[in-house]
PDB file with one MODEL, atoms N, CA, C and O in Angstrom:
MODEL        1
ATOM      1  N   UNK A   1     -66.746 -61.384   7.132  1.00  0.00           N
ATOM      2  CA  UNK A   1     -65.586 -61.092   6.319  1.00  0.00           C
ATOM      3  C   UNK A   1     -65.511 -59.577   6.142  1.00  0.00           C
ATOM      4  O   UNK A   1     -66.411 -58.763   5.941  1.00  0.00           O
ATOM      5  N   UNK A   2     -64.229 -59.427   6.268  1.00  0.00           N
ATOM      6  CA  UNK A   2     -64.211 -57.412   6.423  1.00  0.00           C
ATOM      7  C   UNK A   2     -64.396 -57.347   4.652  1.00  0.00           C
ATOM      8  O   UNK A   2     -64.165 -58.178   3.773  1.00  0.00           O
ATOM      9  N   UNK A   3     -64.984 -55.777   4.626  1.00  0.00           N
ATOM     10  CA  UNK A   3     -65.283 -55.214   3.393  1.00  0.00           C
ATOM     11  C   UNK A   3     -64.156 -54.489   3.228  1.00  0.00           C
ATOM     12  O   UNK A   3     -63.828 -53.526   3.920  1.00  0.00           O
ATOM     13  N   UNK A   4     -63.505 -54.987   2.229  1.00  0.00           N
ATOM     14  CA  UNK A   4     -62.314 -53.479   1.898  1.00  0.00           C
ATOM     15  C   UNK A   4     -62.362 -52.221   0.963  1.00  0.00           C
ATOM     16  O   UNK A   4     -62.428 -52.364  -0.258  1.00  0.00           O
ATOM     17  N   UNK A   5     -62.336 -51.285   1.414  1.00  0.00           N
ATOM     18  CA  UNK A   5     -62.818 -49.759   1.404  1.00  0.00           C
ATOM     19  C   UNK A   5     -63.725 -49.557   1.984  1.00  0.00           C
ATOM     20  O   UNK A   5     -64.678 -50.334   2.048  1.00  0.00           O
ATOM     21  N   UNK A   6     -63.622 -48.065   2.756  1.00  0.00           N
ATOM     22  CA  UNK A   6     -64.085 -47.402   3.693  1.00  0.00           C
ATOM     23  C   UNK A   6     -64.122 -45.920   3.159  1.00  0.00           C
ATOM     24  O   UNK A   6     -63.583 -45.525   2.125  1.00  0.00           O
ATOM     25  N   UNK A   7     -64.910 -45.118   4.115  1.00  0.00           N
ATOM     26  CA  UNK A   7     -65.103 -43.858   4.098  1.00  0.00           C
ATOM     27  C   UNK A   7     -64.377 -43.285   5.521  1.00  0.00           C
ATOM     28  O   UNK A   7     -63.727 -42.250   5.667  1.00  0.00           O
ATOM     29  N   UNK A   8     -64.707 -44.288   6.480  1.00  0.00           N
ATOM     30  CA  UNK A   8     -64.662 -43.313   7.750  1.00  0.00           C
ATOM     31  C   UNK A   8     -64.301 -44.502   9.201  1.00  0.00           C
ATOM     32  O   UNK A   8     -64.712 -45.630   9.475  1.00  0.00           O
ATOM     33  N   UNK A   9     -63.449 -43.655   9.788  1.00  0.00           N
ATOM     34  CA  UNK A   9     -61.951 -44.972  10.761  1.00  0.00           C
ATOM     35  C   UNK A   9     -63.369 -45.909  11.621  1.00  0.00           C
ATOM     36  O   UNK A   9     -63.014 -46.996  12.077  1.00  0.00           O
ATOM     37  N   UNK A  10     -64.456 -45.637  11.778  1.00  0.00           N
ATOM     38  CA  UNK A  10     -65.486 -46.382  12.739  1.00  0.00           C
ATOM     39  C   UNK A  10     -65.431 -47.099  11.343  1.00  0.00           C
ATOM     40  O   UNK A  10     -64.562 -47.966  11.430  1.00  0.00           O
ATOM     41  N   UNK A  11     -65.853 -47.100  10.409  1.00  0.00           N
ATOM     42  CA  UNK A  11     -65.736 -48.210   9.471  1.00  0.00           C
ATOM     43  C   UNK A  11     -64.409 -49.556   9.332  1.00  0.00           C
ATOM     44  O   UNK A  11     -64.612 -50.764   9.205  1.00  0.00           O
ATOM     45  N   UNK A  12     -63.202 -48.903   9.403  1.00  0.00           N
ATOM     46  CA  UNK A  12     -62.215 -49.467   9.340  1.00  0.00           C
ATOM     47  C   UNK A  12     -62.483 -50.834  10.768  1.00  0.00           C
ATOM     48  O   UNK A  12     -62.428 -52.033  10.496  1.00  0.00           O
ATOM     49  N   UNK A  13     -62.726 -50.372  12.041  1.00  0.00           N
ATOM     50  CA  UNK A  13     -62.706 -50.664  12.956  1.00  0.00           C
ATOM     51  C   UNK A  13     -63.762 -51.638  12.979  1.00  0.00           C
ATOM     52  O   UNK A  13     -63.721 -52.576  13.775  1.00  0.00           O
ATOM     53  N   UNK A  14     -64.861 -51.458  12.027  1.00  0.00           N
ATOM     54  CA  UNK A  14     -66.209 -52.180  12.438  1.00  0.00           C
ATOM     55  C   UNK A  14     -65.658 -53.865  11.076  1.00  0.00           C
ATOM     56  O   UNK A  14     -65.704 -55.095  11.094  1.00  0.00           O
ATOM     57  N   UNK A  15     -65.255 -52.867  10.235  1.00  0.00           N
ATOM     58  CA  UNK A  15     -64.598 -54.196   9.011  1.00  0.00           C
ATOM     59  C   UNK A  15     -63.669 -55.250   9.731  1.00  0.00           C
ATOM     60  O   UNK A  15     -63.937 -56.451   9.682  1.00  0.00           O
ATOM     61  N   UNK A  16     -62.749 -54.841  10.292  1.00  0.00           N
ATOM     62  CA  UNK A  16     -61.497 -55.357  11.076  1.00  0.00           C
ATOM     63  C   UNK A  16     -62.193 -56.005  12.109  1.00  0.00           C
ATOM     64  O   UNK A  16     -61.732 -57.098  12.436  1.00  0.00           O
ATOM     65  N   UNK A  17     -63.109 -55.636  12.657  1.00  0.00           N
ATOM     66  CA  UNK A  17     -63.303 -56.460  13.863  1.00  0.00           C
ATOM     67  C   UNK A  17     -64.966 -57.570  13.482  1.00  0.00           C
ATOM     68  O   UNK A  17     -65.968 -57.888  14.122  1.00  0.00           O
ATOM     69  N   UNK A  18     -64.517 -57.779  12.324  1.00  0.00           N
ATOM     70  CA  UNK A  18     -65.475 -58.927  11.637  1.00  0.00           C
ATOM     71  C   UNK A  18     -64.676 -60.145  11.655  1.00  0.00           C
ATOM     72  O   UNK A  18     -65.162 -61.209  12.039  1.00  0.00           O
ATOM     73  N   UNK A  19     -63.061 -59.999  11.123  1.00  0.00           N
ATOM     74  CA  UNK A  19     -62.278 -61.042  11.205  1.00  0.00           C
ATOM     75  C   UNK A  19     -62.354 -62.353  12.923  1.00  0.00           C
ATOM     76  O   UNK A  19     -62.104 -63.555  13.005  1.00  0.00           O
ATOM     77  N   UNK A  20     -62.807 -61.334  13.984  1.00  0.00           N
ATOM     78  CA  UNK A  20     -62.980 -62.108  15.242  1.00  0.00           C
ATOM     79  C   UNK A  20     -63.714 -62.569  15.771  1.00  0.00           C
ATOM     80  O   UNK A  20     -63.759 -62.811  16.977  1.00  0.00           O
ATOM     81  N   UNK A  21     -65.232 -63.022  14.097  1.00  0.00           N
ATOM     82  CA  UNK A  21     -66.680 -63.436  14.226  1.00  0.00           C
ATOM     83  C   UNK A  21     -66.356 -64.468  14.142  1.00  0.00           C
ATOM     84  O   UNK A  21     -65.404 -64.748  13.413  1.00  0.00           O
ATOM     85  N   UNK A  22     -66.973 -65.348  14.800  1.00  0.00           N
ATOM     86  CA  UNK A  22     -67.151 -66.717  14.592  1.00  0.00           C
ATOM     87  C   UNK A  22     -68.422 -67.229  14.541  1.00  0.00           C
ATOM     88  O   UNK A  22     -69.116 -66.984  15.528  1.00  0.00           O
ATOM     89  N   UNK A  23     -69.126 -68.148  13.286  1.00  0.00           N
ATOM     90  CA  UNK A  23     -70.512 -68.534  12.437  1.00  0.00           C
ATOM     91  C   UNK A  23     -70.796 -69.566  13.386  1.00  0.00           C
ATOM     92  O   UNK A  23     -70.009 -70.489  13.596  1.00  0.00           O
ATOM     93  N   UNK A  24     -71.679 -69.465  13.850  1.00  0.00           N
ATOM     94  CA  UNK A  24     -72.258 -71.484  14.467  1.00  0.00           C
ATOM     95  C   UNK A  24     -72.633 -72.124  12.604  1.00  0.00           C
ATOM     96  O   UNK A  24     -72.869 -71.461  11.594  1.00  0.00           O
ATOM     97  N   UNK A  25     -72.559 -73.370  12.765  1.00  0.00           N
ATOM     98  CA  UNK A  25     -73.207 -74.136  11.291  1.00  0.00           C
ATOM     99  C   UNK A  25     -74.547 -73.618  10.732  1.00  0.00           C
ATOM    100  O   UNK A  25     -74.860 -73.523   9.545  1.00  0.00           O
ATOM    101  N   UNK A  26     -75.342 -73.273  11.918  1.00  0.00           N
ATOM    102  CA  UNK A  26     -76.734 -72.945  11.640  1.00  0.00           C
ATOM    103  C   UNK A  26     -76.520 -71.495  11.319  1.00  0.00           C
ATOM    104  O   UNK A  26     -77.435 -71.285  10.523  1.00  0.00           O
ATOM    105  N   UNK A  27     -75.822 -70.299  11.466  1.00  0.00           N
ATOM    106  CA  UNK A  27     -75.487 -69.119  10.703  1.00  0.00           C
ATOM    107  C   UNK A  27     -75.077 -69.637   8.753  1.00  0.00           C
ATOM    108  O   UNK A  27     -75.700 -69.580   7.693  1.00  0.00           O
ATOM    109  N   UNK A  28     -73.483 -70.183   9.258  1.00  0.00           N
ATOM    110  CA  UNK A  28     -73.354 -70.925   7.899  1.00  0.00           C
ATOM    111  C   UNK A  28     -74.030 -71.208   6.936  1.00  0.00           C
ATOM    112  O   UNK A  28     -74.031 -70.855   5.757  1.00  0.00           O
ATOM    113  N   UNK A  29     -74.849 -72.155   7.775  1.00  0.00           N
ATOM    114  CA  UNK A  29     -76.205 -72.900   6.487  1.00  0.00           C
ATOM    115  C   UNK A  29     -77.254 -72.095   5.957  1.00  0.00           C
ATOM    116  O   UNK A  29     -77.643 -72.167   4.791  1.00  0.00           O
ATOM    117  N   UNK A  30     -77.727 -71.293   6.862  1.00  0.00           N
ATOM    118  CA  UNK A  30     -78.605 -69.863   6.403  1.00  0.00           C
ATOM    119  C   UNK A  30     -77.995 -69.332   5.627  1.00  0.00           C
ATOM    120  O   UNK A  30     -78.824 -69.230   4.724  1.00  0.00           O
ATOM    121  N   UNK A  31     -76.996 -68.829   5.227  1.00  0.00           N
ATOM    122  CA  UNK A  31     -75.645 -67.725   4.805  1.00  0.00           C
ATOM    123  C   UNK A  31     -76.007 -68.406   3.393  1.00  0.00           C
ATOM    124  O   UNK A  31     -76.661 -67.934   2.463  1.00  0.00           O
ATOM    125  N   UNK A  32     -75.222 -69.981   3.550  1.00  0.00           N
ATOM    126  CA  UNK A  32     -75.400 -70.412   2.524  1.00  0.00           C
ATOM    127  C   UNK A  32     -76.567 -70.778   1.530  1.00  0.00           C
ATOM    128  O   UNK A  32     -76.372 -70.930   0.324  1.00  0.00           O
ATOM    129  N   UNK A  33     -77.997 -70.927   2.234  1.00  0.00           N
ATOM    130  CA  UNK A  33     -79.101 -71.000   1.338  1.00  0.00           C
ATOM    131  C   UNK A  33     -79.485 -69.485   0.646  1.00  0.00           C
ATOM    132  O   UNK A  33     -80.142 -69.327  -0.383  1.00  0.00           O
ATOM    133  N   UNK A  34     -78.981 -68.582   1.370  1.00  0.00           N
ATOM    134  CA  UNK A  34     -79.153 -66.940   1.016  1.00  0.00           C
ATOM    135  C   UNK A  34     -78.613 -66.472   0.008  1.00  0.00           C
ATOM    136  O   UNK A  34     -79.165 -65.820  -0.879  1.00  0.00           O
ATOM    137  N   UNK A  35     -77.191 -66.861   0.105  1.00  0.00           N
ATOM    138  CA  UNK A  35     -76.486 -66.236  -1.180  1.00  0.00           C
ATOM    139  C   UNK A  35     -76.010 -67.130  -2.408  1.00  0.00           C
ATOM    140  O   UNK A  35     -75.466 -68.190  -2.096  1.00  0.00           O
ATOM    141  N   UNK A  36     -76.085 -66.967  -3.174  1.00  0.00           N
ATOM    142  CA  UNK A  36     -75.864 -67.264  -4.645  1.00  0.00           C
ATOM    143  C   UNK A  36     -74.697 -67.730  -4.816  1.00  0.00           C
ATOM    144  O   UNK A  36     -74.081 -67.259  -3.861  1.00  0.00           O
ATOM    145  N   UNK A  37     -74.026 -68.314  -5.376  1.00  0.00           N
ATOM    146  CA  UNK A  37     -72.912 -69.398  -4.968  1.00  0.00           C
ATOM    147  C   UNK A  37     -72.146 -69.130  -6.846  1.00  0.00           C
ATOM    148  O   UNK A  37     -72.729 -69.336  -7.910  1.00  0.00           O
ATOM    149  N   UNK A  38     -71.015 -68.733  -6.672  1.00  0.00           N
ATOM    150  CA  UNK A  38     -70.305 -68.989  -8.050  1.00  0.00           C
ATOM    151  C   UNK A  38     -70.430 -67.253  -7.830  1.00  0.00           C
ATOM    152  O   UNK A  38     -70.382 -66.656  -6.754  1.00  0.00           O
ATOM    153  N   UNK A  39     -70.633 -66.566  -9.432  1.00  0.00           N
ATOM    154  CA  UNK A  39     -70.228 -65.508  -9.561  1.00  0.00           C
ATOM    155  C   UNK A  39     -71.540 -65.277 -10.095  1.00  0.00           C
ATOM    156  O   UNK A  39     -72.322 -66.178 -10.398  1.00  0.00           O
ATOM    157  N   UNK A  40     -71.823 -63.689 -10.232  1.00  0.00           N
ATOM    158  CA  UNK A  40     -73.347 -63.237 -10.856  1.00  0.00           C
ATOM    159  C   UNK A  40     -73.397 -62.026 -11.634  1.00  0.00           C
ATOM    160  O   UNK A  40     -72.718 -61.003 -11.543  1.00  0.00           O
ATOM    161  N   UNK A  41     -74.407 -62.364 -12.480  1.00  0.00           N
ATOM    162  CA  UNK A  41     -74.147 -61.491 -13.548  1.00  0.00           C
ATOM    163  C   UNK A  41     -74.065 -62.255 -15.048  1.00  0.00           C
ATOM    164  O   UNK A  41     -74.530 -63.391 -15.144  1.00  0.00           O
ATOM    165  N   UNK A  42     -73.557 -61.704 -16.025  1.00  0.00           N
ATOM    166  CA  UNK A  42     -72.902 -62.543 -16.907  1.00  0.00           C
ATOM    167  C   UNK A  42     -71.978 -63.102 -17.172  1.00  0.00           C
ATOM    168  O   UNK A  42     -71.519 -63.307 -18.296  1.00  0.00           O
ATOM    169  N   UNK A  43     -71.484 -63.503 -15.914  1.00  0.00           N
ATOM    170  CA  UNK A  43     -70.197 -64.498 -15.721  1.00  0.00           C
ATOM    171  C   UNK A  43     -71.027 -66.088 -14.744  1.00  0.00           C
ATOM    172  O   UNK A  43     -70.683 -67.237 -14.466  1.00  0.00           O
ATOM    173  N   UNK A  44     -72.147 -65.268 -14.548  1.00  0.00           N
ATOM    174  CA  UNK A  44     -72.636 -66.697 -13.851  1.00  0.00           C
ATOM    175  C   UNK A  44     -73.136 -68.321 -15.056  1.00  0.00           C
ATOM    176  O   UNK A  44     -73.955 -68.282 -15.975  1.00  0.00           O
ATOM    177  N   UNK A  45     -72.606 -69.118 -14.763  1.00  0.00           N
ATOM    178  CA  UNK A  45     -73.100 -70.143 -15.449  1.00  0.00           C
ATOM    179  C   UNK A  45     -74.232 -70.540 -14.932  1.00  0.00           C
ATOM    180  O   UNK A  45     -74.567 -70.104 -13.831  1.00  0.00           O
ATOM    181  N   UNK A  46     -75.265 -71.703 -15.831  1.00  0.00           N
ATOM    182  CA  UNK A  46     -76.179 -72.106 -15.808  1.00  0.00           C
ATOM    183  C   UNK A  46     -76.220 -72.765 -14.161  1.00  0.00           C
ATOM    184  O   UNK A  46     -75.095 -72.735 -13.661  1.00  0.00           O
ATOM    185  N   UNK A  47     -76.768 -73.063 -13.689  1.00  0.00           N
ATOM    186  CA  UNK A  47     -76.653 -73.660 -12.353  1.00  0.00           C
ATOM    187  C   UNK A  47     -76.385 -73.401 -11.078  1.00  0.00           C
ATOM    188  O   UNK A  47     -76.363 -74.105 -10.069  1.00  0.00           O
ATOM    189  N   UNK A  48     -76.021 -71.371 -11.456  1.00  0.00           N
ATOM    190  CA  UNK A  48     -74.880 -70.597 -10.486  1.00  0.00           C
ATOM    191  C   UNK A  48     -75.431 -69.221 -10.494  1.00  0.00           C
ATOM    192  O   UNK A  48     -74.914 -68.247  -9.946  1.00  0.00           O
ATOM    193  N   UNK A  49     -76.653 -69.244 -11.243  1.00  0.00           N
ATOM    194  CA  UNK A  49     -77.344 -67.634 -11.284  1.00  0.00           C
ATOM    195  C   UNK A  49     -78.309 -67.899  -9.903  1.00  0.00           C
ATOM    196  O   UNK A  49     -78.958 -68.931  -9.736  1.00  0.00           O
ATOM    197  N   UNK A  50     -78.271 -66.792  -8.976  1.00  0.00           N
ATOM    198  CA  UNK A  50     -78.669 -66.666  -7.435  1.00  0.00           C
ATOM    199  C   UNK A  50     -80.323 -66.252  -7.861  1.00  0.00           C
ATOM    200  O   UNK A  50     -80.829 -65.548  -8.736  1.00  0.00           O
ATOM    201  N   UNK A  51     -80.907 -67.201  -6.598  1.00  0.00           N
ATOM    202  CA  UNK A  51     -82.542 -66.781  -6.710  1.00  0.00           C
ATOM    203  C   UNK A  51     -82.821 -66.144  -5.405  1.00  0.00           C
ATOM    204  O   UNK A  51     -82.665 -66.763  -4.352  1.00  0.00           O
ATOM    205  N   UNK A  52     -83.332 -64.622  -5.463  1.00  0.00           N
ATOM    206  CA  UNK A  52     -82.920 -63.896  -4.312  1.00  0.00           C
ATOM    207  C   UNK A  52     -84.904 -64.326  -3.394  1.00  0.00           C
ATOM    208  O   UNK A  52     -85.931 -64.563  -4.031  1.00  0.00           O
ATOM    209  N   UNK A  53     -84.816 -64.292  -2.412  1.00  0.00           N
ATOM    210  CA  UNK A  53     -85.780 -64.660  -1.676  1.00  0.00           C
ATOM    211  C   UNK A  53     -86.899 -63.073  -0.991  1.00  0.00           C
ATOM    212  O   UNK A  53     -87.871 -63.272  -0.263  1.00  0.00           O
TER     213      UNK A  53
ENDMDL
END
């Protein structure tokens, strides 16, 4: 997923050309045991605070 804001046009180019990645399930499922799911911080609810590995 592109990051929006940049510093510099190789950035622009490297963000933009994320949109034409495509995940196998087994990327996905890694992705998904990795990152923390809901929101974080003190907006995360009980059940939704990320346990970083």
């Amino acid at each position: 997923m592109p990051i929006p804001g940049t510093r510099s046009p190789r950035r622009i180019q490297e963000n933009t050309g994320a949109a034409d990645l495509t995940l196998t399930d087994t990327e996905i499922e890694a992705i998904d045991e990795i990152l923390p799911r809901g929101c974080f911080g003190a907006r995360s609810t009980k059940g939704h605070v990320p346990v970083w590995i």
